[in-house]
C-alpha positions in Angstrom: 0.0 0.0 0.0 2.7 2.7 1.2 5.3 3.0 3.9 2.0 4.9 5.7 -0.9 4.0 5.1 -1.8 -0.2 5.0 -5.2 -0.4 3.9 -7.9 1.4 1.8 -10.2 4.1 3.0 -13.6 3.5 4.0 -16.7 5.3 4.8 -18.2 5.3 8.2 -21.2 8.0 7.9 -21.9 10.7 4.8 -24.4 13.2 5.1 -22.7 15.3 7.6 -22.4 19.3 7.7 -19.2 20.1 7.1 -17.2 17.9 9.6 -14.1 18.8 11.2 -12.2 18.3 14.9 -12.5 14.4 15.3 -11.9 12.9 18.2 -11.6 9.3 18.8 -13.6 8.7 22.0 -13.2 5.7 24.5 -16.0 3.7 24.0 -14.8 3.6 20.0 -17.5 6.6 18.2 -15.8 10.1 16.7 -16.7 13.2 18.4 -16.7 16.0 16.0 -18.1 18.9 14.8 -20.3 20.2 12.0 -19.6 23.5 10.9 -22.9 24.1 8.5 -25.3 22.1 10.8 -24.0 24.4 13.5 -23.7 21.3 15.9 -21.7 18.9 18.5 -22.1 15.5 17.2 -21.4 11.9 17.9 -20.5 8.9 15.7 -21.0 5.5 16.5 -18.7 2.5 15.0 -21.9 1.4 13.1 -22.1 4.9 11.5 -25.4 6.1 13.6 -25.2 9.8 14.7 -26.1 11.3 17.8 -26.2 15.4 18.5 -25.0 16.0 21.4 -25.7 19.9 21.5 -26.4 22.8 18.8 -23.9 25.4 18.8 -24.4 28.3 17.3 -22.0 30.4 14.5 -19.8 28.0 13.6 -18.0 24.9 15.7 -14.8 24.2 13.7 -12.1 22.7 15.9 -12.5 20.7 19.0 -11.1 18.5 21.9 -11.3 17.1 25.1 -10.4 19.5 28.1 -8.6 18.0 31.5 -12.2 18.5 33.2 -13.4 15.7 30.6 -15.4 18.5 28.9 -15.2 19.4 25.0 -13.9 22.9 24.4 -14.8 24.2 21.0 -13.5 27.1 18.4 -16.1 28.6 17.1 -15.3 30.7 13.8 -18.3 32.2 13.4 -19.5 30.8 10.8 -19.7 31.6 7.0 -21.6 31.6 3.7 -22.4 28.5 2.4 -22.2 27.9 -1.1 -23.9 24.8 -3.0 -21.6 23.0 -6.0 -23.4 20.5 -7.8 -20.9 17.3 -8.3 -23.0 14.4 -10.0 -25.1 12.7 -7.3 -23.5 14.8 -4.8 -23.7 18.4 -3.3 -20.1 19.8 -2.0 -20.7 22.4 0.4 -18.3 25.4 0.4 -17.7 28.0 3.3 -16.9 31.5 1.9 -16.8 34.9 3.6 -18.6 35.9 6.7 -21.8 35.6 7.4 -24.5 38.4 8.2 -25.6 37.5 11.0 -22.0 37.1 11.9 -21.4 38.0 15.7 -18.0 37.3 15.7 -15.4 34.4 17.4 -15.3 32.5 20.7 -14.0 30.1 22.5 -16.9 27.5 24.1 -17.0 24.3 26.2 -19.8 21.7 26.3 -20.6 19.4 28.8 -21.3 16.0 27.1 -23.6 14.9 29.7 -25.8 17.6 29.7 -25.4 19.6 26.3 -25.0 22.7 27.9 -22.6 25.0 25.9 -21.0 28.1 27.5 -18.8 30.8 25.9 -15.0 31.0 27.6 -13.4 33.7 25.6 -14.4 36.1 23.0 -11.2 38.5 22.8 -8.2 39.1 24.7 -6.5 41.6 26.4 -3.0 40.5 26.5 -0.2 40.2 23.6 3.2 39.6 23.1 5.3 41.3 20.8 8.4 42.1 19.7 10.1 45.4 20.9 12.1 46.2 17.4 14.2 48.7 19.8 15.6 46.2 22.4 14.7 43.0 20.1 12.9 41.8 23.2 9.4 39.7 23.2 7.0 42.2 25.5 3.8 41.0 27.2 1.3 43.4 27.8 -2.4 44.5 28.4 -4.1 46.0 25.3 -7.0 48.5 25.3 -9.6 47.6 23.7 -9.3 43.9 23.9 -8.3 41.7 20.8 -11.4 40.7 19.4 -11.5 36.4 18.6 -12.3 36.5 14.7 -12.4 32.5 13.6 -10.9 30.3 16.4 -10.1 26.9 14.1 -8.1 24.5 16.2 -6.9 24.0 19.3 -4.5 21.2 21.1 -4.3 21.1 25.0 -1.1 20.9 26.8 0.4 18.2 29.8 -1.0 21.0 32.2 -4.0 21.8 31.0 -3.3 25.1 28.9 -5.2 25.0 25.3 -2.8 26.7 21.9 -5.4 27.7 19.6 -5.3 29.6 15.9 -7.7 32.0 14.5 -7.6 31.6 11.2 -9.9 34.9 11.2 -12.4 35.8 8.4 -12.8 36.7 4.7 -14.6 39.6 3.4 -15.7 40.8 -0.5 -12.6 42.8 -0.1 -10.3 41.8 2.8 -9.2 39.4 5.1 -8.1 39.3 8.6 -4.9 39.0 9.9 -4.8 36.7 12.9 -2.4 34.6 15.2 -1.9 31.8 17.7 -3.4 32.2 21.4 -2.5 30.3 24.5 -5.6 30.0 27.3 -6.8 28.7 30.4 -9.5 26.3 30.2 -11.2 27.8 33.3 -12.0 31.2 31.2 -9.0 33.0 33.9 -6.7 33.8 30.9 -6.1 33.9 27.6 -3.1 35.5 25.9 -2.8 36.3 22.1 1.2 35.0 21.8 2.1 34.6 17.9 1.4 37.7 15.5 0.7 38.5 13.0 -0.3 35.2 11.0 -1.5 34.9 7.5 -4.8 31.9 8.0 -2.8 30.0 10.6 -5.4 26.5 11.1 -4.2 23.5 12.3 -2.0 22.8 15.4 -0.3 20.6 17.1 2.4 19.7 19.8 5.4 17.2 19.3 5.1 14.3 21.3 8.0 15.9 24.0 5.8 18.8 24.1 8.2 21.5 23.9 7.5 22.2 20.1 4.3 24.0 18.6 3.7 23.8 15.2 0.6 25.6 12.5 -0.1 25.5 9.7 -1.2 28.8 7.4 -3.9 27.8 4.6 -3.0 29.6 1.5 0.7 30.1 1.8 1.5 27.0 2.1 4.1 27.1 5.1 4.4 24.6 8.1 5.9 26.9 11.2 7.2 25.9 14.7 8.0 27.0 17.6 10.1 26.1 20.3 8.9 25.8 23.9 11.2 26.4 27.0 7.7 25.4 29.3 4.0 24.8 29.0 2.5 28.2 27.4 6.3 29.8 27.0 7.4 30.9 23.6 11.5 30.4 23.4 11.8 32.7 20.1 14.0 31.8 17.5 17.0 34.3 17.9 17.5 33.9 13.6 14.2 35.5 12.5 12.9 38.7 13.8 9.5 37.0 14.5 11.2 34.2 16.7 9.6 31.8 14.1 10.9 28.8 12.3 9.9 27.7 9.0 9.5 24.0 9.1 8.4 22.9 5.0 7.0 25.2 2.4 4.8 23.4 -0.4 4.8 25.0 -4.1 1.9 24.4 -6.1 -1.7 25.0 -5.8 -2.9 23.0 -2.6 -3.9 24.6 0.4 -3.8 23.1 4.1 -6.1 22.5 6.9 -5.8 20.8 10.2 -3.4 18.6 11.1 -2.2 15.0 13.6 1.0 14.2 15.0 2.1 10.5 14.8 4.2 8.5 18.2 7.6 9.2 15.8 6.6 13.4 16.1 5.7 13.4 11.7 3.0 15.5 10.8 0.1 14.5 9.2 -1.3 17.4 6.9 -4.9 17.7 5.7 -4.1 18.7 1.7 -7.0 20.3 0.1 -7.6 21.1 -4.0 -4.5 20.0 -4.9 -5.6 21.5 -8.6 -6.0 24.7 -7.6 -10.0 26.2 -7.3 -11.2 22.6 -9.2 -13.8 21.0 -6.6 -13.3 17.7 -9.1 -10.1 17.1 -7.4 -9.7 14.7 -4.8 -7.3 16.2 -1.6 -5.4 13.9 0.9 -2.8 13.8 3.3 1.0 15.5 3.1 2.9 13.4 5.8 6.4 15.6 6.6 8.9 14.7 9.1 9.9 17.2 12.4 13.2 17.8 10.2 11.3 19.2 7.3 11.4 16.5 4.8 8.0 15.7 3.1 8.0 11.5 3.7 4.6 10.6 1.8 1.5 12.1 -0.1 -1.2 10.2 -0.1 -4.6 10.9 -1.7 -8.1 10.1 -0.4 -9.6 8.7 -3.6 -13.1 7.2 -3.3 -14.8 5.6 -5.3 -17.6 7.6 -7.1 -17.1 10.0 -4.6 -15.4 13.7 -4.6 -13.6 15.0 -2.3 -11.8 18.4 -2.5 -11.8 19.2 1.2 -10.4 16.4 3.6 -10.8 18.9 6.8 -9.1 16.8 9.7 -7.6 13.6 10.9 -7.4 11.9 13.8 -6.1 8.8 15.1 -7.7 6.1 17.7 -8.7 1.7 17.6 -7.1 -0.3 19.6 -3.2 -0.1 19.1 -4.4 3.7 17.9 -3.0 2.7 14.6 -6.6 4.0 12.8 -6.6 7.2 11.0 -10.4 9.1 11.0 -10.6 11.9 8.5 -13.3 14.7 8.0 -14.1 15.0 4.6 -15.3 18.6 4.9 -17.1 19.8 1.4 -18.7 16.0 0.9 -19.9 15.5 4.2 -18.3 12.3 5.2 -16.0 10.6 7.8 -13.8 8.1 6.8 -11.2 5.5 8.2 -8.3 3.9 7.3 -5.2 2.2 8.9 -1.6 3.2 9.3 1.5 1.6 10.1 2.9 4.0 12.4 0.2 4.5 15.7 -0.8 8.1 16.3 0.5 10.4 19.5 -2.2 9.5 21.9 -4.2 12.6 23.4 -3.4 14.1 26.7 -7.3 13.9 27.7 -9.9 12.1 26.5 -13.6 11.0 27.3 
């Protein structure tokens, strides 16, 4: 099959609204989000859904807090835009919506449904003080606004990294950046900026490097991590960034997994530029940079230009679970390397 990947992909459920955020759970469903259907749902191993709570604007990324809860971006939400594709309907998100009230950070209790709102801006950045070349944390009046929270990864002591990947309008687009919050609602600090559609995220499996990903220009960045939360900036750019990989082409990226061996497992979307006809798939690239496997999530009679997220889980957590965002579906397959198991779960 490949040096990845060691059996074909096969459907668990279609008919979904724009899925995204899987989570493998312990009793064997998916937990994830539908961004269109504005909703929190669950997926059993036969394929059955159950919504667990409706969640209004626009749940995109998710996981499971240290209090067992799941803690949600919300982006807000967008225009939805129909493309015929045979027997099937691909569902496109475009700019913001009108009845758009902007981004937020939520967490739902899965026993009850109830789904409160944790963080809607913040007041504290970091930046860098081009006088001294110093990193300077500071209160900021008014408060950061949250413009599309996508993803978000938790932390060994509890502390959630989420992107914004912000929102598009008719004639411009925000630019956004990489937060780093409590999952009480006590604090929330804006620490990477600026960022040009940073989505998915992730921690290597030592925890001491964070990487993103940014959507349309193509680049993997890291960072390195002196503690939980603590930014140790590279002393070679002026940002404190490093650039891990940079893709040419036309493809853009979404979310993202980490594997036991630290390689990233990229969600590659319209690798043909704007053709919805084209199948996406997965851009596997090692923590040195090097881009080990491409792999493309071709099935049969059955498009799919926007593989959204992955997620791994099964027994020896050697199962990959993919989103397929424009086509509705979620999707399984199994790997040969097992996938960085989650600091919490449910």
């Amino acid at each position: 099959m490949s040096s990845f990947q060691r059996s074909n992909f096969e459907f668990i459920t279609k008919e979904l609204g724009y899925p995204e955020g899987p989570v493998y759970l312990s009793d064997g469903s998916i937990l994830l989000v539908e961004i269109k259907n504005e909703q929190l749902t669950k997926v059993h191993p036969d394929g059955t859904k159950e919504v667990i709570a409706k969640v209004s604007g626009g749940p995109n990324g998710l996981a499971i807090g240290p209090d067992g809860h799941a803690y949600i971006c919300n982006c807000g939400g967008f225009d939805w835009h129909p493309i015929p594709a045979g027997k099937q309907t691909l569902w496109i998100g475009g700019d913001q919506p009108e009845n758009y009230k902007g981004g937020s950070i939520d967490r739902v209790n899965l026993e009850t449904g109830k789904v409160e709102t944790l963080y809607t801006e913040a007041d504290t950045v970091r930046r860098l003080d081009m006088a001294t070349m110093q990193w300077q944390e500071s209160k900021v009046s008014p408060a950061v606004p949250l413009k599309g929270p996508d993803d978000l990864v938790f932390d060994e002591t509890g502390g959630m990294w989420f992107t914004d990947w912000g929102k598009s309008r008719p004639t411009e687009r925000d630019i956004t950046g990489i937060y780093y919050a409590k999952p009480d609602g006590s604090s929330i600090k804006q620490m990477v900026f600026p960022l040009n559609a940073p989505n998915g995220i992730a921690l290597s499996p030592d925890g001491k490097r964070l990487y993103t990903v940014e959507t349309y220009t193509r680049r993997v960045l890291y960072w390195e991590l002196s503690a939980p939360g603590v930014i140790e900036p590279n002393p070679k750019s002026i940002d404190g960034t490093y650039l891990l990989i940079g893709f040419a082409g036309q493809e853009i990226f979404d979310s993202m997994a980490v594997d036991v061996e630290g390689n990233l497992y990229l969600m590659s979307m319209l690798p043909e530029g704007n053709n919805p006809f084209s199948n996406g798939g997965i851009q596997i690239v090692s923590p040195e940079g090097k881009l080990l496997e491409s792999i493309s999530i071709n099935m049969p009679n059955f498009f799919d230009p926007l593989p959204s997220n992955i997620c791994f889980g099964g027994p020896d957590n050697k199962t990959a679970f993919i989103t397929l965002g424009a086509s509705g579906a979620l999707i399984k397959a199994q790997m040969n390397v097992a996938g960085l198991p989650l600091i919490y779960n449910a």
